[in-house]
N, C-alpha and C positions, 0 to 999 in steps of 0.2 A: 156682632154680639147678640147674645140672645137669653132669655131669662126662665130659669126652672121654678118649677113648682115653688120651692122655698124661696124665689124672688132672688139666687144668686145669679152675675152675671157668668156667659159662658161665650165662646167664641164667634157664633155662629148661628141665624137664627130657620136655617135650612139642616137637615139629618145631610151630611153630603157620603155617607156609606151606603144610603139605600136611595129610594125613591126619591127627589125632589120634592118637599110639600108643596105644591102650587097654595093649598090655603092660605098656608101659614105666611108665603110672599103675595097674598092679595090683601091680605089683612094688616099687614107690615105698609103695604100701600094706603090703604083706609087712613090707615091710623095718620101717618106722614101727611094725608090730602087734611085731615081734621084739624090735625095740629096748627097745622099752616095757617088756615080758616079760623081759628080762636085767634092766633094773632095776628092776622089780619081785620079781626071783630076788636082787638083789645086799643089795638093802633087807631080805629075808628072813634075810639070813647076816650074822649080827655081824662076823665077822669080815670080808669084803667089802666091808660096808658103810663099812668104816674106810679100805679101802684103796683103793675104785673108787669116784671121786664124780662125780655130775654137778653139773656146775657152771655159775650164770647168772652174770649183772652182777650181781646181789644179792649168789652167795655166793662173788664171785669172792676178793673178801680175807682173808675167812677163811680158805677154804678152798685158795686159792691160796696169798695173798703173806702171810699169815702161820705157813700150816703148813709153809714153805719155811723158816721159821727153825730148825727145827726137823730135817726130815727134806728130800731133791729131791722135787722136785713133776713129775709130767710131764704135759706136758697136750698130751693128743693131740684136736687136731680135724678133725672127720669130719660125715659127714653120710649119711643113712638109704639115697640113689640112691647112693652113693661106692661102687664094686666095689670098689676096692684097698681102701676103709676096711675094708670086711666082711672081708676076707683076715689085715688088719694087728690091728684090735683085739683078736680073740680071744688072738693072742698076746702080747700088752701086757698081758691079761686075767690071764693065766695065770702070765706071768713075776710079775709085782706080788706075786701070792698066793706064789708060789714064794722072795722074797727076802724073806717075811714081815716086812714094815714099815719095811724099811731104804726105801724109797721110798713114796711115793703117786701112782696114773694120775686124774689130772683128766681128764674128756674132757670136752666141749664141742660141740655141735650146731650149725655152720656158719647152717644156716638158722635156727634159733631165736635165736643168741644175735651176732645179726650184730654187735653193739657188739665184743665180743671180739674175733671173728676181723679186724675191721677194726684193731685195739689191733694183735694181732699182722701185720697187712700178709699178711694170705694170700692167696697168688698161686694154690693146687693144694692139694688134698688128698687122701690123709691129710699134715698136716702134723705134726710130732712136736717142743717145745719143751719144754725143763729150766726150771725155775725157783729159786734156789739163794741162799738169804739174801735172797729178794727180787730178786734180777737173774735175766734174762732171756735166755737161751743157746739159738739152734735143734738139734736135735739131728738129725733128720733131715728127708725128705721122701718118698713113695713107700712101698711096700708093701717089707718087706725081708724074708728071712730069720731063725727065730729067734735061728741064731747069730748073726749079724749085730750082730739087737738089741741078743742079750746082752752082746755085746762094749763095745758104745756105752754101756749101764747100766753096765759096769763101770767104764767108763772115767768114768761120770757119777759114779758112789757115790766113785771114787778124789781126784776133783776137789774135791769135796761136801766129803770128810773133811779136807782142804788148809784149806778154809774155814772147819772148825770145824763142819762139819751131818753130823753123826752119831749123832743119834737113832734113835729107834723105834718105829712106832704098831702099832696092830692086833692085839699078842698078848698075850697073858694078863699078861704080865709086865706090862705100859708102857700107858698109856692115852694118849690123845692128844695131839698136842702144844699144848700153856698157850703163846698169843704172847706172853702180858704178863711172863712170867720162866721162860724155857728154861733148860732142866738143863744146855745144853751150852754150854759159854764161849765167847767168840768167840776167833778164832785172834789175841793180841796185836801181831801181825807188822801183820794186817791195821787193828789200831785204831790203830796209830802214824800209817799211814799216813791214815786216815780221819782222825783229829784233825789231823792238819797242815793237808790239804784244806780241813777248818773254819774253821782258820786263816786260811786263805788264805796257809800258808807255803810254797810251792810246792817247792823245793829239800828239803825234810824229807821231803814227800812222795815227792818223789822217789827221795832218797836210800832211804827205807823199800823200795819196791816194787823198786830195783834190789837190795836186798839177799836179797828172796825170792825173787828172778827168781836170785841168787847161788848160793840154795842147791839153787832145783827150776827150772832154767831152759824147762821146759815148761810151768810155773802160768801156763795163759789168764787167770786172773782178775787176779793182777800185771801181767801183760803187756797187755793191756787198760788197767789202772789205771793203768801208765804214761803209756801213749801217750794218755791223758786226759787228766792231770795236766799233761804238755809243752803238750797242744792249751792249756788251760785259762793256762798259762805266758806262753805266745805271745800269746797273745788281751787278757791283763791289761791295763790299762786305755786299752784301743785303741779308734778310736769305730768298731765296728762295721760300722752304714750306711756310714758314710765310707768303710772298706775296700773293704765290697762293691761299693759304686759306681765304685772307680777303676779307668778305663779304661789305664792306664799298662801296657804291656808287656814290662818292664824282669820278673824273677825274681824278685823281692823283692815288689813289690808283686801278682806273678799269684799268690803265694804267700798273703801277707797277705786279699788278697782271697777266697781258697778257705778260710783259717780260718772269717772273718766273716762265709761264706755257709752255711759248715757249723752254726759256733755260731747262725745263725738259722735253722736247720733246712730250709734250701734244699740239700739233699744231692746234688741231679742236678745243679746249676747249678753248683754247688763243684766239681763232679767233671769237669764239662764245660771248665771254665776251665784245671784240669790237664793235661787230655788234649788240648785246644789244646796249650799251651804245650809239651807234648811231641812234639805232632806237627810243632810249628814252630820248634825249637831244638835244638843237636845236644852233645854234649859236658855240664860240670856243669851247664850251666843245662836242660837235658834230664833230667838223672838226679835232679837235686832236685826236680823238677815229680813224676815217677814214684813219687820215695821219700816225698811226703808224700801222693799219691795211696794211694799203697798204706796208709800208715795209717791215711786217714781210711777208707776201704774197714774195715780191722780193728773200727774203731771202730764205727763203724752197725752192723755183723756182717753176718752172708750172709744174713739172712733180708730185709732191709729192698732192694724192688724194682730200687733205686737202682743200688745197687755189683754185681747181674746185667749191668746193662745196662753200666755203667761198665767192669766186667773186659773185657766187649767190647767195649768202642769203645778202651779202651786196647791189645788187642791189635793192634788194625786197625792203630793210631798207629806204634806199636812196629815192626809187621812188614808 
């Protein structure tokens, strides 16, 4: 793999139709000998070594999806050719150490650990995801600024706390965090609404998440939860294939049909179906097509390739 100018990934990080760059594979080396060397400097510092992990398919659960219970995880993936990564990491490096344990930087090595970065749909790197009780939130993409960062981590550690993930690893105080019984309770607001789910009581649930959405009407994670819950509502004991397949034109069924392509994880074709129907109808039957596009777009989130391509072809429709 290899990375252009705009920081997409590309196959390859040698021209193989002309000349061999000898640089560009001395520098591929550099980079691979440095890497190595940070973390073998990171492995050397107790303290580091808590806070900056590398991480494979092996120790992605631990180290990810269960120390999320506990404290944000962010897991930035990069790779040894990435310029922007070499720009970006050092400061993800440094911040981490600097919020002493209120987070954790997972990074992740694009070419080694291709199972991962395929998990997460990575289109360009550096790519920069939270991880937060176990769910999965992008946070950025590209080389940023530190303020920038920091801003973004603040806005991650304020969200984190919402949730209930307000631990601490890495300092003298606090040892790391135990998945099997965390010190920090879960926010009850959010197990009401988890238990109805379980239920399968769909209105409880509801009702749950609109009331958090009542109190902090900016909590993504309610907001999310809802528009899950509704999809999930909608969907209840519908025969899926059946939906997907109907070719009926009518709002109701273009509608029905984009749930039952989504719940089968056909997300471009869901999206395609809407953005027809908005390109070919004017008035509420237009604005309903839009308004359920837009949430299934929320739902998949901005990382997943789908809803890129879809905010685009919905504007084209639109305008």
């Amino acid at each position: 793999m290899a990375v252009g100018h705009n920081g997409v990934m590309t196959q390859s990080p040698m021209n193989l139709q002309g000349a061999i760059d000898l640089g560009a594979v001395v520098a591929a080396r550099d980079a691979q000998a440095k890497a190595k060397q940070a973390a073998e400097e990171r492995s050397n510092n107790p303290v580091a070594s808590k806070l900056i992990v590398d991480v494979t398919t092996t120790t992605f659960e631990q180290d990810v999806l269960q120390q999320s219970q506990t404290v944000p995880v962010v897991v930035d993936l990069w790779a040894t050719w990435c310029e922007p990564c070499k720009q970006l990491s050092p400061i993800l490096e440094s911040l981490v150490l600097e919020y002493d344990g209120k987070w954790i930087l997972a990074k992740v090595d694009v070419d080694t650990e291709q199972q991962i970065a395929a998990a997460f749909q990575v289109q360009s790197i550096p790519a920069v995801f939270v991880v937060i009780g176990g769910q999965v939130a992008p946070m950025f993409q590209g080389a940023m600024p530190e303020s920038q960062i920091r801003q973004v981590i603040d806005a991650v550690l304020l969200e984190a706390e919402k949730a209930g993930i307000n631990g601490r690893v890495g300092d003298s105080q606090v040892t790391e965090a135990d998945p099997v019984s965390p010190e920090v309770p879960g926010d009850p607001r959010y197990d009401k609404a988890e238990s109805a789910i379980e239920a399968g009581d769909w209105e409880s649930a509801i009702a749950a998440y609109k009331e958090i959405l009542a109190e902090t009407p900016s909590d993504v994670i309610a907001r999310i939860g809802l528009l899950n819950v509704n999809l999930m509502k909608r969907s209840d004991g519908r025969d899926l294939a059946s939906d997907a397949k109907n070719q009926a034109q009518d709002t109701e069924s273009r509608l029905n049909a984009a749930d039952a392509m989504f719940m089968l994880g056909d997300f471009a074709d869901s999206f395609a179906v809407l953005i027809d129907h908005v390109r070919s109808n004017s008035g509420k039957d237009k604005d309903a097509a839009r308004e359920r596009l837009l949430e299934l777009f929320e739902i998949a989130g901005p990382a997943d390739p789908a809803v890129a391509k879809g905010r685009s072809a919905l504007t084209n429709a639109l305008f």
